[in-house]
MOPAC internal coordinates of N, CA, C and O (Angstrom, degrees):
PM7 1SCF
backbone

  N    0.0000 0     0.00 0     0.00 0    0    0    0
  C    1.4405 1     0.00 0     0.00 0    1    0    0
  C    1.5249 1   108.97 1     0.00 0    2    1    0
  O    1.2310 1   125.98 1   -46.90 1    3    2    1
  N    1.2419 1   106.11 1   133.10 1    3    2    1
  C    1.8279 1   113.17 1   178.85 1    5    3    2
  C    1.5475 1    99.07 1   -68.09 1    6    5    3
  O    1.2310 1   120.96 1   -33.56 1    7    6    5
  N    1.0636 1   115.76 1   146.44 1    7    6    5
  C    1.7198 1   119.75 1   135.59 1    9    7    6
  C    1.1621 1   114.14 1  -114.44 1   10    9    7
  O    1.2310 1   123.02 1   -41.71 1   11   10    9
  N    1.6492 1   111.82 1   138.29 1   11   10    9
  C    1.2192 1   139.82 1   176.71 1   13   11   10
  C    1.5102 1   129.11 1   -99.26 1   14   13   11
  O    1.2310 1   115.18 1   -42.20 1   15   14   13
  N    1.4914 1   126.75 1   137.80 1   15   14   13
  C    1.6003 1    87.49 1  -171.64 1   17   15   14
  C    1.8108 1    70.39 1  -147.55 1   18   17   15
  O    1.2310 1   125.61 1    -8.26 1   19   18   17
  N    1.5458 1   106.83 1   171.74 1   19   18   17
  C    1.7508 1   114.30 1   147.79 1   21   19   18
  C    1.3242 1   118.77 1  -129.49 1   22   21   19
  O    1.2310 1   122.36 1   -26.45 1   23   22   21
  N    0.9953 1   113.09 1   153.55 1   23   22   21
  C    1.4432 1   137.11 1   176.48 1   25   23   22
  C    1.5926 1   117.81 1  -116.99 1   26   25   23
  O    1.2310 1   123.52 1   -38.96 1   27   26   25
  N    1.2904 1   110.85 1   141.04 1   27   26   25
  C    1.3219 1   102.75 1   161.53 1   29   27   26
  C    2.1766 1   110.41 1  -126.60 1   30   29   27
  O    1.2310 1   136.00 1   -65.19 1   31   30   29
  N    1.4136 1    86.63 1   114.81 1   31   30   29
  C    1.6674 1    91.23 1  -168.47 1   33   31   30
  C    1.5401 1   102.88 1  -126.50 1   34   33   31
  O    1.2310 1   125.33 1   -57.25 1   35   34   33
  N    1.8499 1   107.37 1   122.75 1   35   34   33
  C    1.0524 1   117.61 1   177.36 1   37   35   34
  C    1.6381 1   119.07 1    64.66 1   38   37   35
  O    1.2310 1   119.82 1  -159.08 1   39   38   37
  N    1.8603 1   117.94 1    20.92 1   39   38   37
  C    0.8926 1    97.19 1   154.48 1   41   39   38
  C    1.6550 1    80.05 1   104.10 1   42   41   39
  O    1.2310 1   100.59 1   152.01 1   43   42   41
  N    1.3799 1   152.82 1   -27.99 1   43   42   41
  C    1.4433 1   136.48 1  -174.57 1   45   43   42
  C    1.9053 1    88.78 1  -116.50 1   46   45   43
  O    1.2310 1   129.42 1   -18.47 1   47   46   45
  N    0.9660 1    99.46 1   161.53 1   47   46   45
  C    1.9897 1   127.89 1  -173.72 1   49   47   46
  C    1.8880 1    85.68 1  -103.23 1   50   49   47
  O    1.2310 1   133.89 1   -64.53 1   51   50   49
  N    1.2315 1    90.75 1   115.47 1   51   50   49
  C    1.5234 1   107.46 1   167.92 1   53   51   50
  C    1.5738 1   115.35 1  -118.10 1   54   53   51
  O    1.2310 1   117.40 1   -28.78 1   55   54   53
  N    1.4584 1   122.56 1   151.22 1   55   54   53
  C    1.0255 1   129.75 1  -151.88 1   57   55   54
  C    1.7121 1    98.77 1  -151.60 1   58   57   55
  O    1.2310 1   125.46 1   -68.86 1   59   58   57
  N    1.8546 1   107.12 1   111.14 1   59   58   57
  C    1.0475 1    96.46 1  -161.57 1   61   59   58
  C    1.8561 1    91.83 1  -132.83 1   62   61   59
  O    1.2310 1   129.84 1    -7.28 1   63   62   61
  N    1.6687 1    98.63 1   172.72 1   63   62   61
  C    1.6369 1    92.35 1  -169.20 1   65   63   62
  C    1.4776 1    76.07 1  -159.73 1   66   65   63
  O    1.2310 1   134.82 1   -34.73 1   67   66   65
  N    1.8564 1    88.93 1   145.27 1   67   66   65
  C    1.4223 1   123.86 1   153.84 1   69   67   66
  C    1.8197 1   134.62 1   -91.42 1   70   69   67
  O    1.2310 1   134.26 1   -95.19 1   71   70   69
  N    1.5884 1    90.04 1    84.81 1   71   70   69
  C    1.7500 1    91.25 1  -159.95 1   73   71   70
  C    1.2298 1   112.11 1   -71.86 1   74   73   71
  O    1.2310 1   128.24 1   137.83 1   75   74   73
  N    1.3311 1   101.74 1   -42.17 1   75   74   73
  C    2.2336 1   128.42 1  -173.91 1   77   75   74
  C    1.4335 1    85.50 1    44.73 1   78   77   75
  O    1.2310 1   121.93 1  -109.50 1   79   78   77
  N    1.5382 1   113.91 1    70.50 1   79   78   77
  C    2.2145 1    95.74 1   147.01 1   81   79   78
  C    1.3149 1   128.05 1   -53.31 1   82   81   79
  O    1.2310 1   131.47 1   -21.90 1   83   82   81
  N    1.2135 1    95.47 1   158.10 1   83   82   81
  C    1.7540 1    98.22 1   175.54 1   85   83   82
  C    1.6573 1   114.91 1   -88.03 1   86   85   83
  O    1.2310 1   144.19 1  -102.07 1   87   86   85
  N    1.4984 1    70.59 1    77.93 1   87   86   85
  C    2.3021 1    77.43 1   175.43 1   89   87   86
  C    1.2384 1    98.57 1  -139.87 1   90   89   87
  O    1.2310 1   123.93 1   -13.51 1   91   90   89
  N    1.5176 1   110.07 1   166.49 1   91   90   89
  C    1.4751 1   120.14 1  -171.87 1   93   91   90
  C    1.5910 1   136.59 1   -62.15 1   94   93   91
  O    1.2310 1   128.97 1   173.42 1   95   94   93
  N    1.4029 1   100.33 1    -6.58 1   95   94   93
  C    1.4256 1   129.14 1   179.88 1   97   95   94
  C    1.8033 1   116.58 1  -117.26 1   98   97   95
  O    1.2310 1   121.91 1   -38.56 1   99   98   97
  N    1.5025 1   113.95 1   141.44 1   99   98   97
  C    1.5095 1   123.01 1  -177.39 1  101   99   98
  C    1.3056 1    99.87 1   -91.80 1  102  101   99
  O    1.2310 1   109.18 1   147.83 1  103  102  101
  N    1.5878 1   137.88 1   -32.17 1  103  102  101
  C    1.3129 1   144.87 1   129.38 1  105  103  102
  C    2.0020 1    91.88 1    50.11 1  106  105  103
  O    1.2310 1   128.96 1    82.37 1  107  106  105
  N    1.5925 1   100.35 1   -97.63 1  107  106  105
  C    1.0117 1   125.48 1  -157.13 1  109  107  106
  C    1.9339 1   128.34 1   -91.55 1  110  109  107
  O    1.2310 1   134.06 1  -162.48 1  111  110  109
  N    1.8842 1    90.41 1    17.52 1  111  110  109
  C    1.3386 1   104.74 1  -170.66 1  113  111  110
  C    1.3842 1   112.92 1   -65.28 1  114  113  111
  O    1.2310 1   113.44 1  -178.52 1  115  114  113
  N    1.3596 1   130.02 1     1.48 1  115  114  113
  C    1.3223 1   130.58 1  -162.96 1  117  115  114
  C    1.5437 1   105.32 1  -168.58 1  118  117  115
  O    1.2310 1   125.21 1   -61.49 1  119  118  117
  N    1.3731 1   107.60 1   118.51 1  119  118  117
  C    1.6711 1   140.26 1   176.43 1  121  119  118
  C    1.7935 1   109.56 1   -90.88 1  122  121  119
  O    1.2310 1   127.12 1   -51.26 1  123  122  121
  N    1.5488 1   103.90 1   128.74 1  123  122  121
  C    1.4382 1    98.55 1   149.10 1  125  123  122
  C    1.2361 1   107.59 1  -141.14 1  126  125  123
  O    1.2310 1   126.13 1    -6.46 1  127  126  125
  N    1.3102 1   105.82 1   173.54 1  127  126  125
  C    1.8154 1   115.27 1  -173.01 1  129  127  126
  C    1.7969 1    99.30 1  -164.71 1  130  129  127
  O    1.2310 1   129.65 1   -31.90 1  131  130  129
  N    1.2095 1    98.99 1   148.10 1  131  130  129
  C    1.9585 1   106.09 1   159.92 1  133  131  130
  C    1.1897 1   109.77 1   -62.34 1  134  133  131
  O    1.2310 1   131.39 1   -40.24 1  135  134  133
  N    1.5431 1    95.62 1   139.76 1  135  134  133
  C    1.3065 1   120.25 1   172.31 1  137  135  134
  C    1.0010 1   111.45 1   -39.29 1  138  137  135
  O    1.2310 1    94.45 1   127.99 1  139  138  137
  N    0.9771 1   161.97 1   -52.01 1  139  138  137
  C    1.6190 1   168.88 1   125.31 1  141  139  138
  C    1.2807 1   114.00 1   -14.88 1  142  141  139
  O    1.2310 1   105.34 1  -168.90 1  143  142  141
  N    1.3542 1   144.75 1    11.10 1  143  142  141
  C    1.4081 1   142.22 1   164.30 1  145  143  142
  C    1.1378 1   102.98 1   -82.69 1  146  145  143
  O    1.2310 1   123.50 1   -30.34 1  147  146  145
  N    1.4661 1   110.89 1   149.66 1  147  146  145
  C    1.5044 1   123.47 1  -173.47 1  149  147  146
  C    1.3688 1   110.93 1  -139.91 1  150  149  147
  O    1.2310 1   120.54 1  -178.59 1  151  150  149
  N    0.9825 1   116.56 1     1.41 1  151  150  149
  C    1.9712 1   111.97 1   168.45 1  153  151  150
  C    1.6684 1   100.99 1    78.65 1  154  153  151
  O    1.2310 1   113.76 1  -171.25 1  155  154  153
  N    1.4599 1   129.42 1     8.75 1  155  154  153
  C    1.4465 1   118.46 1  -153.68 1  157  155  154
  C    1.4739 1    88.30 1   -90.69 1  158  157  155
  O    1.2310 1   130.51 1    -6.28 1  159  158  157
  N    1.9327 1    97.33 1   173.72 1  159  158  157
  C    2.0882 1   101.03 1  -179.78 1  161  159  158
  C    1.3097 1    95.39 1   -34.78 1  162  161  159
  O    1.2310 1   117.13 1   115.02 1  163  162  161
  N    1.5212 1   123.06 1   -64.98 1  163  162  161
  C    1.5568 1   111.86 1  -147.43 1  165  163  162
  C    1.6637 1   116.12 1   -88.55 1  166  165  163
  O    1.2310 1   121.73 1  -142.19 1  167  166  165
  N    1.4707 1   114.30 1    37.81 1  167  166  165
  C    1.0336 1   100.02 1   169.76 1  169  167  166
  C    1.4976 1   131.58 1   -95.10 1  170  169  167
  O    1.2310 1   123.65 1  -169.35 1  171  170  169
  N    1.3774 1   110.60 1    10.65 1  171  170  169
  C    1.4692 1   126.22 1   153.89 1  173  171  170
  C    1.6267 1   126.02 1   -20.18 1  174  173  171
  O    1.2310 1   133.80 1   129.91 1  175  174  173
  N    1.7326 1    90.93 1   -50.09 1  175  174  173
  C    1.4059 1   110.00 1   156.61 1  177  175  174
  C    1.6635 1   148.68 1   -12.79 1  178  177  175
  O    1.2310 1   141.42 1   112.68 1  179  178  177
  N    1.7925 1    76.02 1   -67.32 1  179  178  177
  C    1.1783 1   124.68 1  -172.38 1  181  179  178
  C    1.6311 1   132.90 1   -62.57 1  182  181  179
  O    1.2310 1   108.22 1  -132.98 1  183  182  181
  N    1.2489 1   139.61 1    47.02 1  183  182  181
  C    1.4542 1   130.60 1  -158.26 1  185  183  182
  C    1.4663 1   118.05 1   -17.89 1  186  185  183
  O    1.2310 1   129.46 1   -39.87 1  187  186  185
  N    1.5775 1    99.38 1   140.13 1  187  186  185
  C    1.4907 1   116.23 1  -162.26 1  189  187  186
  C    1.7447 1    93.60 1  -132.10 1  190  189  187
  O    1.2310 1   114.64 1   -44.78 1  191  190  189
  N    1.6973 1   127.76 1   135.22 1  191  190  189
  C    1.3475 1   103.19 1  -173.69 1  193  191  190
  C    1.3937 1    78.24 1  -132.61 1  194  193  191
  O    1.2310 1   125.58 1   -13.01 1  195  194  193
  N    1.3251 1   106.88 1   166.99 1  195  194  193
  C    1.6279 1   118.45 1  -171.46 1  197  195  194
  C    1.7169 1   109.51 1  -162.15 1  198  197  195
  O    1.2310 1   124.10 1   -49.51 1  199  198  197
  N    1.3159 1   109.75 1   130.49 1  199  198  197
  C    1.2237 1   127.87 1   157.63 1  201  199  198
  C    1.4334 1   132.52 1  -178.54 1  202  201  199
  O    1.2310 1   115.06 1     0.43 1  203  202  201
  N    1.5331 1   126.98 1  -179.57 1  203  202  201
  C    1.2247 1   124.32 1  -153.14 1  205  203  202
  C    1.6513 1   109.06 1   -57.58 1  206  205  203
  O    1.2310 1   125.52 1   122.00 1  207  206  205
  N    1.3617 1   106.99 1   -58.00 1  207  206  205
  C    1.7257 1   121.64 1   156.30 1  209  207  206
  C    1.7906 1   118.56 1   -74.52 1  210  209  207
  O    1.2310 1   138.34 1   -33.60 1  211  210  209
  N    1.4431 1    82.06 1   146.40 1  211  210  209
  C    1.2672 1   115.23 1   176.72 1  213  211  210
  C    2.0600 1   114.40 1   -44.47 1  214  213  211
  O    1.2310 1   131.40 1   143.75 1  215  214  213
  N    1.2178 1    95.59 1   -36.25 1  215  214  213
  C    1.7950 1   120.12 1  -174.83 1  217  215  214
  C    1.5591 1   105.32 1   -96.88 1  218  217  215
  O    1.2310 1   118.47 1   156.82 1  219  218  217
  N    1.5127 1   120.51 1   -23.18 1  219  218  217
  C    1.3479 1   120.90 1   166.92 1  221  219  218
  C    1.4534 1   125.39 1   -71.56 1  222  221  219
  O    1.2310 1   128.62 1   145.15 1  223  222  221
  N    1.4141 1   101.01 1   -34.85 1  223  222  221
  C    1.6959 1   121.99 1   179.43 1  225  223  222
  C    1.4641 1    90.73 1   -81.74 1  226  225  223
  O    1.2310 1   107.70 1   168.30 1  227  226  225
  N    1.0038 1   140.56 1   -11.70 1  227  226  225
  C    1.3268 1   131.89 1   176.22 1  229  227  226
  C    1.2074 1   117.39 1   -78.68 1  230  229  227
  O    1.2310 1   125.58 1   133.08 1  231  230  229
  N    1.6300 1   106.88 1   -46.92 1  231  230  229
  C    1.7527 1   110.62 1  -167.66 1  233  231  230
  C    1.4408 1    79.64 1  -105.06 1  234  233  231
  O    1.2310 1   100.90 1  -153.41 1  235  234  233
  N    1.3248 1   152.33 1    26.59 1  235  234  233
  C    1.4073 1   120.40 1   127.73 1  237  235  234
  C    1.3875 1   134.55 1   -98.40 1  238  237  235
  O    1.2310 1   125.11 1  -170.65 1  239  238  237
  N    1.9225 1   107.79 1     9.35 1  239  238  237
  C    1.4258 1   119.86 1  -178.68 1  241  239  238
  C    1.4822 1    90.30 1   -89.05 1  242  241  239
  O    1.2310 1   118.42 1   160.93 1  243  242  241
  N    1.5671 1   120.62 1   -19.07 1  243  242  241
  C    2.0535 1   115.67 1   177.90 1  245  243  242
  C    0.9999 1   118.07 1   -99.99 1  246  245  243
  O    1.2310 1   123.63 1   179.36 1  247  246  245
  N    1.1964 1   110.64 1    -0.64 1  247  246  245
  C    1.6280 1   108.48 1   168.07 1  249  247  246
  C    1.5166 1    98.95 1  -100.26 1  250  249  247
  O    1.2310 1   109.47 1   124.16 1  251  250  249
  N    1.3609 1   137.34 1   -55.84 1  251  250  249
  C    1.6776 1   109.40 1   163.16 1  253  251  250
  C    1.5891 1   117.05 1   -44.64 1  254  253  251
  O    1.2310 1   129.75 1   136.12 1  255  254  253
  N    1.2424 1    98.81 1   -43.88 1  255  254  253
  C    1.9510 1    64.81 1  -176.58 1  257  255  254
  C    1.5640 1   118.95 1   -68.61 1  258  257  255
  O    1.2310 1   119.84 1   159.42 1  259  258  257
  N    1.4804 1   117.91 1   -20.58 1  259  258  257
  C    1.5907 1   111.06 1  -160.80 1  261  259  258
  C    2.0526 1    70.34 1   -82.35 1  262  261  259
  O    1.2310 1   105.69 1   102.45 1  263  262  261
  N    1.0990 1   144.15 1   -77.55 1  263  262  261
  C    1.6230 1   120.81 1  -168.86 1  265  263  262
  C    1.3809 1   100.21 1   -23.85 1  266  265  263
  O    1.2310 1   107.98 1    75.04 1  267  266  265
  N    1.2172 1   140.05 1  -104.96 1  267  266  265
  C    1.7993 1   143.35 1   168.90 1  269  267  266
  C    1.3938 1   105.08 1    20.77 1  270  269  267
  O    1.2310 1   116.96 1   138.10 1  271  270  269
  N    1.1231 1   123.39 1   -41.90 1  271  270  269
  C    1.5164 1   139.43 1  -158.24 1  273  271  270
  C    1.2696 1   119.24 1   -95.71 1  274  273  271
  O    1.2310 1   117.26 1   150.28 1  275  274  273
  N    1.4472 1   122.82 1   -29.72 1  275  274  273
  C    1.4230 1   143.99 1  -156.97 1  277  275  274
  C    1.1944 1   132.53 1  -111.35 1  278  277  275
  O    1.2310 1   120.10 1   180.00 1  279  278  277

């Protein structure tokens, strides 16, 4: 079962999920993205942040965007 949660940090709506795949690493137990991500072809685009915690996937969905930005 996913968990889903939102945040609002610094002013953007974050949108975060508890996937935990079944792979050998916790790495990637937790997704965030803007409220506005949609999974579509072009969301490649789109910043994707990831890490073991919930708050890690967070400050690595703002550090791609401030790169995105720069």
């Amino acid at each position: 079962m996913t968990e889903r949660r939102t945040h609002t940090v610094k002013g953007l709506v974050i949108q975060t999920n508890h996937v935990a795949p079944p792979i050998g690493t916790r790495r990637y137990d937790w997704s965030a993205v803007l409220d506005d991500y949609d999974g579509a072809s072009d969301a490649a685009t789109q910043p994707i942040g990831w890490g073991p915690t919930e708050q890690a996937a967070i400050c690595n969905l703002l550090d791609e965007i401030e790169a995105k930005e720069s």
